[in-house]
C-alpha positions in Angstrom: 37.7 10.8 -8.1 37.9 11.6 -4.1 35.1 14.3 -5.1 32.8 11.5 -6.7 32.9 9.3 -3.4 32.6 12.5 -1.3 29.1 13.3 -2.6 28.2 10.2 -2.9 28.9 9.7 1.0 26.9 12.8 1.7 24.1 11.2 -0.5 24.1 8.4 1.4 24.2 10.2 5.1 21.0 12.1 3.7 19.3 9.6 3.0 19.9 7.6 6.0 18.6 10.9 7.6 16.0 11.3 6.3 14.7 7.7 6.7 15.9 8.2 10.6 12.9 11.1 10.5 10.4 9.1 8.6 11.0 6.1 11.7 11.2 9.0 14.2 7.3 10.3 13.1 5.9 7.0 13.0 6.9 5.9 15.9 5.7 8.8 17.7 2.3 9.0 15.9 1.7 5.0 17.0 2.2 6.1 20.0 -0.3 9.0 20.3 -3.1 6.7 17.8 -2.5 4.6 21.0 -3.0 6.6 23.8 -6.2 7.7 21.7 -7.3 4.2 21.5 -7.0 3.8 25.0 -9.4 6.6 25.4 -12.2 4.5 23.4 
């Protein structure tokens, strides 16, 4: 039973994780589709 809540806790942090990244790149290509639209 402990080993069924383990994984899913580690399911759970990846996913978060990953999610985290997906945030992480979008924010950072807004801001450089900005500083191009400055440009323009």
């Amino acid at each position: 039973m402990q080993a069924v809540v383990f994984h899913s806790f580690f399911a759970s942090l990846e996913i978060v994780r990953f999610q985290g990244f997906i945030i992480f790149n979008h924010n950072r290509n807004c801001k450089i589709f900005l500083k191009f639209h400055r440009l323009y």
